[in-house]
MIZARO-633866 format. One line per 3 residues: number of its first residue (from 1); their letters; for each residue x, y, z of N, C-alpha, C, O. Coordinates in steps of 0.05 Angstrom, whole numbers. Layout:
N
NUM = A = X Y Z X Y Z X Y Z X Y Z ~ ...
//
This chain:
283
1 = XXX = 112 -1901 -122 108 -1873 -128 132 -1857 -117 146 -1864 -98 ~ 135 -1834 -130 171 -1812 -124 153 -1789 -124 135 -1782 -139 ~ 163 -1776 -100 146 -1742 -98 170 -1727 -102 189 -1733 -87
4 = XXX = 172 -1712 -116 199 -1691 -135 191 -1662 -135 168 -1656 -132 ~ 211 -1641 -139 202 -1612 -155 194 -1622 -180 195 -1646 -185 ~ 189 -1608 -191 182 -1610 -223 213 -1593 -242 217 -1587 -266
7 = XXX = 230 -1589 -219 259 -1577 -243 266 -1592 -261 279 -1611 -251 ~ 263 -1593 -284 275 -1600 -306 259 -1614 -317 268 -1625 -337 ~ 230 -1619 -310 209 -1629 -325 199 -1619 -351 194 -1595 -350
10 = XXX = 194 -1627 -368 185 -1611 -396 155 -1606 -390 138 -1618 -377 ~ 154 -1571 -409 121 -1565 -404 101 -1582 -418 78 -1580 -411 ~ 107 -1601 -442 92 -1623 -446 82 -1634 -422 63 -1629 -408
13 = XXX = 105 -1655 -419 94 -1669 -397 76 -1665 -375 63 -1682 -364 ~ 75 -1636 -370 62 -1625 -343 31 -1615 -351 13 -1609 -336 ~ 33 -1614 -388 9 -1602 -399 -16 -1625 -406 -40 -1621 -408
16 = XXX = 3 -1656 -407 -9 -1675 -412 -25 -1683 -381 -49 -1687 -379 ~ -11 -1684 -364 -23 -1686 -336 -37 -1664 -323 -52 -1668 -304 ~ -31 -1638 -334 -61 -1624 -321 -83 -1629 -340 -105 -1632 -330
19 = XXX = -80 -1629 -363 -113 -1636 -380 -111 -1651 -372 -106 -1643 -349 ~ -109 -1680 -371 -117 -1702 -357 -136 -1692 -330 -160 -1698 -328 ~ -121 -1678 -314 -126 -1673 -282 -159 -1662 -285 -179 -1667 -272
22 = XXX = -154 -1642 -313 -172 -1624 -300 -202 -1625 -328 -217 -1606 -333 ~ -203 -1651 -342 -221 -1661 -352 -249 -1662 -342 -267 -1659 -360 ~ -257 -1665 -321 -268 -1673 -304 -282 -1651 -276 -299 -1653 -258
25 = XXX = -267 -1636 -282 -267 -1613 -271 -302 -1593 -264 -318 -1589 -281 ~ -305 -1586 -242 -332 -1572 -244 -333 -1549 -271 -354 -1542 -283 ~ -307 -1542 -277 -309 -1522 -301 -289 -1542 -317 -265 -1540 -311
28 = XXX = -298 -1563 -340 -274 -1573 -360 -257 -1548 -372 -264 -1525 -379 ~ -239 -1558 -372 -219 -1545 -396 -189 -1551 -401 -174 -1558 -383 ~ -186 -1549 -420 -158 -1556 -428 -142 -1536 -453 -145 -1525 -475
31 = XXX = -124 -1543 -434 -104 -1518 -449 -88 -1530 -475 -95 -1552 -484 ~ -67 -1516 -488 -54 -1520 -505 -28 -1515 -500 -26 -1495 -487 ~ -7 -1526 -505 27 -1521 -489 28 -1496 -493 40 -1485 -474
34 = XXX = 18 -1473 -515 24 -1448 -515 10 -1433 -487 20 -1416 -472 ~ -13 -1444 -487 -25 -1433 -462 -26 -1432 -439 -37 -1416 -425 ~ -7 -1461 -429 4 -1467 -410 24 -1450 -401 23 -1439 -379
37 = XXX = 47 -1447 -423 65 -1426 -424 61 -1402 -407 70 -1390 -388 ~ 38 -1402 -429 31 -1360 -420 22 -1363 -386 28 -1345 -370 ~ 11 -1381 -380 -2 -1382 -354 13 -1386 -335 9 -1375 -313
40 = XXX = 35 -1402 -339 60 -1403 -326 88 -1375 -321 107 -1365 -308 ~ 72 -1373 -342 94 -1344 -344 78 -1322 -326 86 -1311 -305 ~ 53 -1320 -337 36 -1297 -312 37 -1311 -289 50 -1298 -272
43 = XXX = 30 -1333 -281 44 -1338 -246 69 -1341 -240 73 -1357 -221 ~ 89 -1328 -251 111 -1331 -241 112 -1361 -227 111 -1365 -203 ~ 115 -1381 -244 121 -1407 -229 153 -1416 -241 167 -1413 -262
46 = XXX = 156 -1428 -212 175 -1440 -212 187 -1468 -205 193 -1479 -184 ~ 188 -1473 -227 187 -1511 -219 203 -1531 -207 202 -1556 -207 ~ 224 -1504 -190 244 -1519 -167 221 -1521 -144 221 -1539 -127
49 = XXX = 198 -1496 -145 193 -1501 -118 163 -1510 -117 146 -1509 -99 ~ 162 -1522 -148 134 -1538 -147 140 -1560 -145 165 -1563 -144 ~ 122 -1588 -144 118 -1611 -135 104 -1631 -152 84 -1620 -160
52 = XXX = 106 -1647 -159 96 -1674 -176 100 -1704 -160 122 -1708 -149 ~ 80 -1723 -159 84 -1753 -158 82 -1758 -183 68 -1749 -201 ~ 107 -1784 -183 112 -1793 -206 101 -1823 -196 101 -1831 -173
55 = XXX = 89 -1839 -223 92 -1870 -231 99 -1887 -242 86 -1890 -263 ~ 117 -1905 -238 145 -1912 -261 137 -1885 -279 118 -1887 -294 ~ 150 -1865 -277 169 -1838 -286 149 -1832 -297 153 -1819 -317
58 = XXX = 113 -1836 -289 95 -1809 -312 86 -1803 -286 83 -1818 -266 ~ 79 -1775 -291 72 -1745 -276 40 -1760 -265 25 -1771 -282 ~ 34 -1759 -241 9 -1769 -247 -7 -1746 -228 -32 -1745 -231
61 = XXX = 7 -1729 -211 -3 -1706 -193 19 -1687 -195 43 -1693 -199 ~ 7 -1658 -191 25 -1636 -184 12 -1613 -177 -10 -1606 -186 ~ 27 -1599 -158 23 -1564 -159 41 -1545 -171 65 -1543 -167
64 = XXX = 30 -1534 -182 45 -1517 -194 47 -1484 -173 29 -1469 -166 ~ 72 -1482 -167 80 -1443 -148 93 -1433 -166 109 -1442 -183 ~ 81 -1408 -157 99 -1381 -172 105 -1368 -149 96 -1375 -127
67 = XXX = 124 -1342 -155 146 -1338 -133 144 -1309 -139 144 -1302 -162 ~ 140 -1286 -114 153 -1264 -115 156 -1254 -90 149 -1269 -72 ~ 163 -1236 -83 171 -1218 -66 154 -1191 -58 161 -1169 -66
70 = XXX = 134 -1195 -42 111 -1179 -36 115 -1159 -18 107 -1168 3 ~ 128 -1126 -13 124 -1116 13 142 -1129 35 137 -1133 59 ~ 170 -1136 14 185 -1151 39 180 -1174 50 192 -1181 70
73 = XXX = 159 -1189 38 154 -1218 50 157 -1237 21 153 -1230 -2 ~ 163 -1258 31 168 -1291 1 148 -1295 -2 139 -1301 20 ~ 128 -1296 -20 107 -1302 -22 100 -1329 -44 99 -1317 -65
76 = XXX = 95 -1353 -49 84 -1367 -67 58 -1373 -70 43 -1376 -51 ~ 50 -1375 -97 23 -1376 -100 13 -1402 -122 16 -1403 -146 ~ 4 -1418 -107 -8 -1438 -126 -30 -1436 -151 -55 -1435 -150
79 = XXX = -10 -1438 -180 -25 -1434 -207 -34 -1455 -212 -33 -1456 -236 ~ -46 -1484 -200 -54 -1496 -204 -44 -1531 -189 -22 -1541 -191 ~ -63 -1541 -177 -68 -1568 -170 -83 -1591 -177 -108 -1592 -179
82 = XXX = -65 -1612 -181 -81 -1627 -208 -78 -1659 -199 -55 -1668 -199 ~ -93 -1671 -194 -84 -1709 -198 -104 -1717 -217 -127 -1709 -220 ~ -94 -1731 -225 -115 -1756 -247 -130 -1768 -236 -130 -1774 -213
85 = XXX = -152 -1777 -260 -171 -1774 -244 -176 -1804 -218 -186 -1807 -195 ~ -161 -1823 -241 -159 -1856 -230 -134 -1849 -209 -120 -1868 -213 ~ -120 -1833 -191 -99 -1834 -172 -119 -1818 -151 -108 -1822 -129
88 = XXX = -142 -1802 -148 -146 -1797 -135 -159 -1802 -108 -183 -1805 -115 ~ -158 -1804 -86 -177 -1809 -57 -153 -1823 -50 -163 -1840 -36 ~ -129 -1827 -51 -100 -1835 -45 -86 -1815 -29 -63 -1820 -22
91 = XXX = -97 -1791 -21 -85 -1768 -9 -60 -1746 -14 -49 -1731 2 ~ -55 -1751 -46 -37 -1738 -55 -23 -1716 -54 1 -1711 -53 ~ -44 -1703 -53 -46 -1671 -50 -22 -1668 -25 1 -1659 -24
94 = XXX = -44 -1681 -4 -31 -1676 27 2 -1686 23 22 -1672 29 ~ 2 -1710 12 31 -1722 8 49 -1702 -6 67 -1692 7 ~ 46 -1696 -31 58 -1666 -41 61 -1636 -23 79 -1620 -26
97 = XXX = 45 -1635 -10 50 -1615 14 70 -1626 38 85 -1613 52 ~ 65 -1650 39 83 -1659 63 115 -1656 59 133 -1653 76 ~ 118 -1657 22 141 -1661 13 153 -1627 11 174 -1621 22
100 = XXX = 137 -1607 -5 143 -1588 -22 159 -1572 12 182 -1566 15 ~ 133 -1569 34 131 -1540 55 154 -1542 62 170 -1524 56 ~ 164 -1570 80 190 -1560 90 211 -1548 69 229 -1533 77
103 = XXX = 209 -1554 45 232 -1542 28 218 -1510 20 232 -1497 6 ~ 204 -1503 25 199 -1476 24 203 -1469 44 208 -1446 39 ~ 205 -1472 66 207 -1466 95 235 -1457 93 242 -1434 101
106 = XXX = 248 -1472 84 275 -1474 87 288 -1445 67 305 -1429 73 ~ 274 -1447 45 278 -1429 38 270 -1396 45 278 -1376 32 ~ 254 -1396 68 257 -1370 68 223 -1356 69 216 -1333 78
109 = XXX = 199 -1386 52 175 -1367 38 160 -1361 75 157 -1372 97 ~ 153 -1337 61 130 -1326 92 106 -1340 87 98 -1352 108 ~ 88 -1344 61 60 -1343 54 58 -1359 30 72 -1357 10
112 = XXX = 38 -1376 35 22 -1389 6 -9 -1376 -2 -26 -1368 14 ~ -10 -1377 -27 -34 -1359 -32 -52 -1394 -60 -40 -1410 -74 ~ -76 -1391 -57 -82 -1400 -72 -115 -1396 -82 -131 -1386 -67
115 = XXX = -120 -1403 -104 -162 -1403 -106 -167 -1423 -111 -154 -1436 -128 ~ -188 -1433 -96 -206 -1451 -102 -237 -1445 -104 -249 -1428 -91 ~ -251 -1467 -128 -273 -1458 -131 -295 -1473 -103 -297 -1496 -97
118 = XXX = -309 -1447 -91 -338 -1449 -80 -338 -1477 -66 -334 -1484 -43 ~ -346 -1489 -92 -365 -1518 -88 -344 -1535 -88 -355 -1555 -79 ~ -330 -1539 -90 -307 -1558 -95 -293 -1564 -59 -271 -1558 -50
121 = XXX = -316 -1578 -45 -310 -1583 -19 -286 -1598 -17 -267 -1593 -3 ~ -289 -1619 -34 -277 -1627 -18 -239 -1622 -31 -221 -1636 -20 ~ -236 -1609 -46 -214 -1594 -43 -206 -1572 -22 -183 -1566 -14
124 = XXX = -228 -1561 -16 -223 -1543 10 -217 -1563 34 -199 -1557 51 ~ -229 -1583 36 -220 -1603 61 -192 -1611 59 -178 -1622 76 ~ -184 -1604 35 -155 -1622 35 -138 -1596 35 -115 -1598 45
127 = XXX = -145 -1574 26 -120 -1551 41 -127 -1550 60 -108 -1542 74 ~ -146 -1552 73 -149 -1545 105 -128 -1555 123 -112 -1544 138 ~ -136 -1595 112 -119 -1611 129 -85 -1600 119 -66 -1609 131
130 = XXX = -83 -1585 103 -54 -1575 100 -45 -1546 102 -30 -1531 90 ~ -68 -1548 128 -65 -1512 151 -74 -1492 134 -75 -1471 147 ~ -81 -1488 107 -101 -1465 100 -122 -1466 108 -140 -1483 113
133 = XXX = -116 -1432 111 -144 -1422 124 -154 -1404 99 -138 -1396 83 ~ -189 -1398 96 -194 -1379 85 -195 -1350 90 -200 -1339 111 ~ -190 -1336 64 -174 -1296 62 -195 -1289 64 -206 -1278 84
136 = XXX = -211 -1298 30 -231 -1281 31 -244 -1295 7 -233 -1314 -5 ~ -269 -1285 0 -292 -1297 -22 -290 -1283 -41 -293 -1259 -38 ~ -284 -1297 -68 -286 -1276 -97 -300 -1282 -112 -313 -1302 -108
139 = XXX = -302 -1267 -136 -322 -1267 -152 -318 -1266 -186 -315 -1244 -195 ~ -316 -1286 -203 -309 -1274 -229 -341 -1284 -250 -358 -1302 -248 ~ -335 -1260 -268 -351 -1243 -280 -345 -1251 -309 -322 -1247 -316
142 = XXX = -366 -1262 -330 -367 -1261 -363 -390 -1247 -366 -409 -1248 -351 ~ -389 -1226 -395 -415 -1214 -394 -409 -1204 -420 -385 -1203 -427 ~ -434 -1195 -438 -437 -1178 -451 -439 -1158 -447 -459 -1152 -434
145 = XXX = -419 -1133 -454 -423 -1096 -444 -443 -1084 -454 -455 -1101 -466 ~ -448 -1074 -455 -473 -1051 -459 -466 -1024 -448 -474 -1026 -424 ~ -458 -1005 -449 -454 -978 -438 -464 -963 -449 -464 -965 -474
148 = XXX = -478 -940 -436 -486 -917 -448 -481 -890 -437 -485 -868 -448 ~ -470 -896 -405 -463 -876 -394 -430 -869 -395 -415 -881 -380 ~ -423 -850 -410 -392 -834 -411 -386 -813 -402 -404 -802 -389
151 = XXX = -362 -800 -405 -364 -778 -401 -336 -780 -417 -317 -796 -416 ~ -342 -755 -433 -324 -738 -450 -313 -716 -449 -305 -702 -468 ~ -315 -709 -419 -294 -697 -407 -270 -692 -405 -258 -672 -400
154 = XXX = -263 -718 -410 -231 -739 -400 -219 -747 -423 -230 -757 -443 ~ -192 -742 -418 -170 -757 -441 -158 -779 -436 -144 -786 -417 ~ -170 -794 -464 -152 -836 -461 -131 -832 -470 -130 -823 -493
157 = XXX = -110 -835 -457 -78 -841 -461 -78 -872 -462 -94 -887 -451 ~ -58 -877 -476 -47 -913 -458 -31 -910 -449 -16 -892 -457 ~ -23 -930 -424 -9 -918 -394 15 -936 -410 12 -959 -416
160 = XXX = 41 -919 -415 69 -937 -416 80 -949 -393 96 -967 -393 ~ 68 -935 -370 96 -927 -357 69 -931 -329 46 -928 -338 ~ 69 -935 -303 56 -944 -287 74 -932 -259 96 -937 -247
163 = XXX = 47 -909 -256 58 -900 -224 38 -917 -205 14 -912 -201 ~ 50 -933 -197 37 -957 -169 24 -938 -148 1 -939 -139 ~ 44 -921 -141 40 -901 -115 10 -895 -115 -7 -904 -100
166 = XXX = 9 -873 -138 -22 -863 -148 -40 -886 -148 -56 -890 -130 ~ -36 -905 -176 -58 -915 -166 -63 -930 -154 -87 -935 -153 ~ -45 -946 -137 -55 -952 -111 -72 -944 -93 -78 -958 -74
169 = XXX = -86 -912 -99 -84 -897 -81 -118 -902 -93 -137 -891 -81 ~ -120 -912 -109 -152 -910 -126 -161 -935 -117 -185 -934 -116 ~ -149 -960 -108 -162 -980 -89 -172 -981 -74 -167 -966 -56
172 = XXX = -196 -1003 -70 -209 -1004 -49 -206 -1028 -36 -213 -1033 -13 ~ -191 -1050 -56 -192 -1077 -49 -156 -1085 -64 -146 -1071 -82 ~ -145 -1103 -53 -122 -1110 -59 -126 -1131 -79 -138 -1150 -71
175 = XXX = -117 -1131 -105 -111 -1152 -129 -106 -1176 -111 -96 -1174 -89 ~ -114 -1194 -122 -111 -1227 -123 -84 -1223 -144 -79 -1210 -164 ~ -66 -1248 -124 -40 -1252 -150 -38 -1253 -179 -18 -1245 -191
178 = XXX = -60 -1264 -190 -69 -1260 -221 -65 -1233 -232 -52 -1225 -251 ~ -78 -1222 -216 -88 -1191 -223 -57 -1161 -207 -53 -1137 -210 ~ -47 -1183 -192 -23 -1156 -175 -18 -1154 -198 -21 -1166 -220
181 = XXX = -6 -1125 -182 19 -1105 -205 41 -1124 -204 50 -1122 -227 ~ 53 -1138 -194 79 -1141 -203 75 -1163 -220 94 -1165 -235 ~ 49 -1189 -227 46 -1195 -252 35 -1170 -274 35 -1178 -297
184 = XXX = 30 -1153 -272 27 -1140 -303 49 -1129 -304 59 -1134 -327 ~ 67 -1113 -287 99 -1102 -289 108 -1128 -308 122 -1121 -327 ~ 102 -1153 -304 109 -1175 -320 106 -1185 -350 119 -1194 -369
187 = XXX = 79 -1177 -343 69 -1178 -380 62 -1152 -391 42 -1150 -405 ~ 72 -1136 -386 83 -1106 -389 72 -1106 -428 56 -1092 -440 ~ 85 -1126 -435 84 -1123 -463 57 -1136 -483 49 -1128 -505
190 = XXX = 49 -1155 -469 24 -1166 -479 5 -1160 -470 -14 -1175 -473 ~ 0 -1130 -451 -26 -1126 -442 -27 -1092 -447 -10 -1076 -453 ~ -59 -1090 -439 -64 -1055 -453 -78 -1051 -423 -91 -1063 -406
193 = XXX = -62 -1018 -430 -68 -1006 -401 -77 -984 -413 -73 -980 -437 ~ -91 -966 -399 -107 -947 -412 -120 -928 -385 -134 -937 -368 ~ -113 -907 -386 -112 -882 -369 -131 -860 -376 -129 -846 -397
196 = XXX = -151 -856 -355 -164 -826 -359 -156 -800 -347 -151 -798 -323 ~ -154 -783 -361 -138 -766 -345 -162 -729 -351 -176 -723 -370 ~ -156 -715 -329 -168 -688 -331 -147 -669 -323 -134 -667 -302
199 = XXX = -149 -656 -345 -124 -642 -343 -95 -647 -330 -85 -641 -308 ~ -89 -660 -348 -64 -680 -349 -66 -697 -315 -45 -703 -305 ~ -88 -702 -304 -81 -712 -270 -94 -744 -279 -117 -743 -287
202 = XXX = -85 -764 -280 -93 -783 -279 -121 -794 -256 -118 -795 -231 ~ -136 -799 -265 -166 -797 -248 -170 -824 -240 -177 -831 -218 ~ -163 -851 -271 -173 -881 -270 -161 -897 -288 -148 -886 -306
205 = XXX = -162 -922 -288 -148 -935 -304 -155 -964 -303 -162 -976 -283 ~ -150 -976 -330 -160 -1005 -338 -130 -1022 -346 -109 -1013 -355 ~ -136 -1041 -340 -109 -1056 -344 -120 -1086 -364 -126 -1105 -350
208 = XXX = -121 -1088 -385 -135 -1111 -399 -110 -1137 -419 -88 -1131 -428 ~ -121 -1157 -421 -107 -1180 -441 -117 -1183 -459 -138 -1195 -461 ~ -104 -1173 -479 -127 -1175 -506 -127 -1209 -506 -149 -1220 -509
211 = XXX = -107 -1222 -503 -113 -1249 -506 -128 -1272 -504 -133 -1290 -520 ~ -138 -1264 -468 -160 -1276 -462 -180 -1255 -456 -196 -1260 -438 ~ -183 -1233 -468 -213 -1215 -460 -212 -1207 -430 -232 -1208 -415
214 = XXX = -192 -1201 -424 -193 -1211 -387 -185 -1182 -376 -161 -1177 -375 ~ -205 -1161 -366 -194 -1140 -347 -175 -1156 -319 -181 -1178 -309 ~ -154 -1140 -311 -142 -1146 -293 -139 -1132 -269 -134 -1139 -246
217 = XXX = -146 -1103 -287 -145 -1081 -258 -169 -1064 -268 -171 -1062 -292 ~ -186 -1053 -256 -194 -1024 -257 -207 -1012 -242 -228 -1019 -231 ~ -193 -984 -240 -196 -963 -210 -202 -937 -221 -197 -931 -245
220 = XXX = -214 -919 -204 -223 -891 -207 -215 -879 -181 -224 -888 -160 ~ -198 -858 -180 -197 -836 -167 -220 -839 -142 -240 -850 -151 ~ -223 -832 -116 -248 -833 -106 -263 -811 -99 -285 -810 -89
223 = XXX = -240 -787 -111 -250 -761 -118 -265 -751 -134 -277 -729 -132 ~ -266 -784 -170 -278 -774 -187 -297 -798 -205 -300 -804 -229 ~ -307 -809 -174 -327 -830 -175 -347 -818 -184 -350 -794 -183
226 = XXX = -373 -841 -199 -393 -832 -207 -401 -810 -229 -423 -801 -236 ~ -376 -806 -237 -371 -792 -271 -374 -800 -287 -380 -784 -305 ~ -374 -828 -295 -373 -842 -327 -343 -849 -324 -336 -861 -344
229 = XXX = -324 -845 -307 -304 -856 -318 -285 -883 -320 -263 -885 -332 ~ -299 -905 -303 -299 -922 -311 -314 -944 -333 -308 -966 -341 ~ -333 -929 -338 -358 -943 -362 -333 -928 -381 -318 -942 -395
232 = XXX = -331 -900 -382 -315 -897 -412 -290 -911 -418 -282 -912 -442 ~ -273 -923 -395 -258 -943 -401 -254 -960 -410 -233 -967 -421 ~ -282 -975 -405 -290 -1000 -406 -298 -1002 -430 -291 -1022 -443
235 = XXX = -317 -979 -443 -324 -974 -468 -297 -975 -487 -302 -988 -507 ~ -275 -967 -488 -255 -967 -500 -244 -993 -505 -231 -998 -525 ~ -250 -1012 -487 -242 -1037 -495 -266 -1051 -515 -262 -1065 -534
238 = XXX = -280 -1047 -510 -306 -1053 -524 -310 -1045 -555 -329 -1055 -568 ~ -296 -1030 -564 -305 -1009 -588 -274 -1032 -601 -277 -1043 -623 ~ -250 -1035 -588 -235 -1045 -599 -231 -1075 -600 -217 -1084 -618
241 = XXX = -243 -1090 -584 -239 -1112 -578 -260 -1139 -576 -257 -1163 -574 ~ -288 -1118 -578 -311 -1135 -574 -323 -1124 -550 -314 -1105 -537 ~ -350 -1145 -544 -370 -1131 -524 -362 -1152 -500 -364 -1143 -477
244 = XXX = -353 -1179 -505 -354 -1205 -497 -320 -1200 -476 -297 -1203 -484 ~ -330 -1193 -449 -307 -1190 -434 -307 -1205 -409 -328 -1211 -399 ~ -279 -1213 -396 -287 -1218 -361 -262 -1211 -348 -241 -1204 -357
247 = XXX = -274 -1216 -317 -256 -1212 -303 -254 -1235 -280 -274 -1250 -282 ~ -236 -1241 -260 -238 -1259 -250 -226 -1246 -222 -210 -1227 -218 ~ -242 -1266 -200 -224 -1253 -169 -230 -1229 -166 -211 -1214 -165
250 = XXX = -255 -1218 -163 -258 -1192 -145 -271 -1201 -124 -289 -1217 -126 ~ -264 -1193 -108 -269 -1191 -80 -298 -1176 -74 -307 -1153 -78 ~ -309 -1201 -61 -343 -1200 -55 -350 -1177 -33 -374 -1171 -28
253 = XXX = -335 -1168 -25 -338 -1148 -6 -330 -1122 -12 -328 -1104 4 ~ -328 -1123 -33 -328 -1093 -44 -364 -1088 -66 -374 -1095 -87 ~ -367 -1077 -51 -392 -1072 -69 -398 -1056 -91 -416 -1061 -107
256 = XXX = -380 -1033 -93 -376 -1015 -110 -363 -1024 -138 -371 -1017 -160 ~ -344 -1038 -134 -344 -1048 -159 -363 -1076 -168 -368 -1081 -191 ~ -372 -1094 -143 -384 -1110 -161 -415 -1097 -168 -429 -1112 -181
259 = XXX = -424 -1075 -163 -447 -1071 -177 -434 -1054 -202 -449 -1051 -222 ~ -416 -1046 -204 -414 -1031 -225 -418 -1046 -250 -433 -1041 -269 ~ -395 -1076 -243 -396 -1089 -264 -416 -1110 -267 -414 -1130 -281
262 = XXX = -438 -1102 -252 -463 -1118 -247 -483 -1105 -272 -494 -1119 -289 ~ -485 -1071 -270 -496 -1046 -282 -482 -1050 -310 -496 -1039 -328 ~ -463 -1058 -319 -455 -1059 -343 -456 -1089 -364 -448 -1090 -387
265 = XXX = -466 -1107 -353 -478 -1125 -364 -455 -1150 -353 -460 -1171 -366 ~ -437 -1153 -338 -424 -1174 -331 -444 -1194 -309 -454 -1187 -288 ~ -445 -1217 -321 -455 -1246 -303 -439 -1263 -288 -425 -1281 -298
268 = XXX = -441 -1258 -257 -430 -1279 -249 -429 -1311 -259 -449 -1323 -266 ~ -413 -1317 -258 -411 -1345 -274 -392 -1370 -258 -394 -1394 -262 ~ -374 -1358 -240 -362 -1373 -218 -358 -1353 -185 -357 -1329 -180
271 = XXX = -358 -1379 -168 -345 -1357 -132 -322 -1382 -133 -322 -1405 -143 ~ -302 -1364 -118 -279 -1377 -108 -269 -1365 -80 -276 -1343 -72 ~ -252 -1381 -68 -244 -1377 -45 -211 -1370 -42 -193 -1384 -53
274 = XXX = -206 -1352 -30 -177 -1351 -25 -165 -1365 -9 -181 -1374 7 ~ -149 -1370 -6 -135 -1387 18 -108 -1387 17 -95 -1390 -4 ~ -99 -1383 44 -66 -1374 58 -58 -1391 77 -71 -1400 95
277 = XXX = -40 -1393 73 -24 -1417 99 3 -1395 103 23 -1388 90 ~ -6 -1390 122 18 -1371 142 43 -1397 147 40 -1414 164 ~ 69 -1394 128 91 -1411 139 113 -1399 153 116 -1413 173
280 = XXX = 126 -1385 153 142 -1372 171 126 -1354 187 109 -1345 173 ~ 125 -1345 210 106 -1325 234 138 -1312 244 135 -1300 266 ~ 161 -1311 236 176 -1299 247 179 -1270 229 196 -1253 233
283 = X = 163 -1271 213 167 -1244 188 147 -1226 201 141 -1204 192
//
């Protein structure tokens, strides 16, 4: 066996070994090289500073990182960890960490970010043994909408153009890397953003994929909570896109939004765990 980056690997190759990986999976699924793509492209991955074991030269494990620059700190975030299913209880994972950290180290990264699902112990045993600790507990959401409460008060713009400052300022809980602003600054072009505004002051706002049905952001003013103005958001995607929506990674400790989207017909359907491995402590 050869533990490598994955630079210069084709996204075939890496698409044939995560379906493989993830066949079997508490949630099956398998992608298509286009979809791999897109998913690779929203995590910012980068395949100098991801990792694969090879066997006479086929892919048989890997993690896939994406890379940005958070608030002045290196941040990478794992879009995915995968071995087959006949290589596994061999300790791979750990072996691929043993290989990848010091070369991130070296480079500079402060933080690794990753999710794992709930139940999937004994993957949490194996980032543990590779110094993650858990952030925090999330929550993603499929549902049928139903709304009846609006308010037509408010004018829907679609947001071109994204003042962070503001709505930052409408959070209660910090995006999961899926969901940060600087992935949608990313897919800027394949996603719909959509702004309520009263008298021209921006109040709330939805950030959605028509692709996969997938909200990524949505915030209200906390000035002009309890208006309808996030149901009439939400409604806007609904009238255009279908009733059949989700979201993924909200944070269990916000209660305000998970009853909202509890009150509007979304079903929990998975919990996941965050997890960070603090690598540089000199930042």
């Amino acid at each position: 066996m050869k533990i490598k980056t994955l630079k210069g690997i084709e996204t075939k190759e890496i698409l044939n070994t995560f379906n493989e990986s993830f066949s079997d999976y508490f949630i099956p699924f398998r992608l298509t090289e286009e979809q791999l793509d897109s998913k690779m492209l929203a995590d910012k991955v980068k395949l100098n500073l991801s990792v694969g074991v090879f066997e006479n030269g086929n892919l048989i494990a890997f993690i896939l990182h994406g890379f940005d620059e958070i608030n002045s700190e290196k941040i990478v975030y794992s879009g995915g960890t995968g071995v087959i299913p006949r290589k596994r209880g061999l300790g791979l994972t750990k072996q691929m960490y043993g290989f990848i950290l010091p070369i991130l180290k070296e480079k500079g990264i402060d933080k690794l970010f990753l999710e794992v699902i709930s139940e999937n112990i004994q993957a949490i045993k194996s980032y543990k043994k590779s110094e993650y600790k858990i952030e925090r507990e999330l929550l993603c959401y499929k549902g049928q909408i139903s709304i009846s409460n609006t308010n037509n008060n408010i004018k829907i713009k679609r947001l071109h153009n994204y003042n962070w400052d503001l709505m930052e300022s409408f959070w209660d809980i910090t995006p999961t890397w899926q969901n940060s602003k600087n992935v949608i600054n990313g897919l800027r072009d394949s996603i719909v953003s959509i702004g309520a505004f009263i008298q021209n002051q921006l109040t709330g706002y939805i950030v959605f994929n028509p692709n996969n049905k997938r909200i990524l952001q949505i915030a209200v003013d906390k000035k002009f909570r309890k208006t309808g103005i996030a149901s009439t958001l939400v409604s806007q995607l609904v009238k255009k896109y279908g009733d059949t929506l989700s979201i993924i990674n909200v944070d269990k400790s916000s209660k305000p939004i998970n009853t909202f989207l509890e009150e509007i017909g979304f079903e929990k359907n998975l919990e996941q765990l965050e997890m960070k491995l603090q690598l540089n402590y000199s930042s």
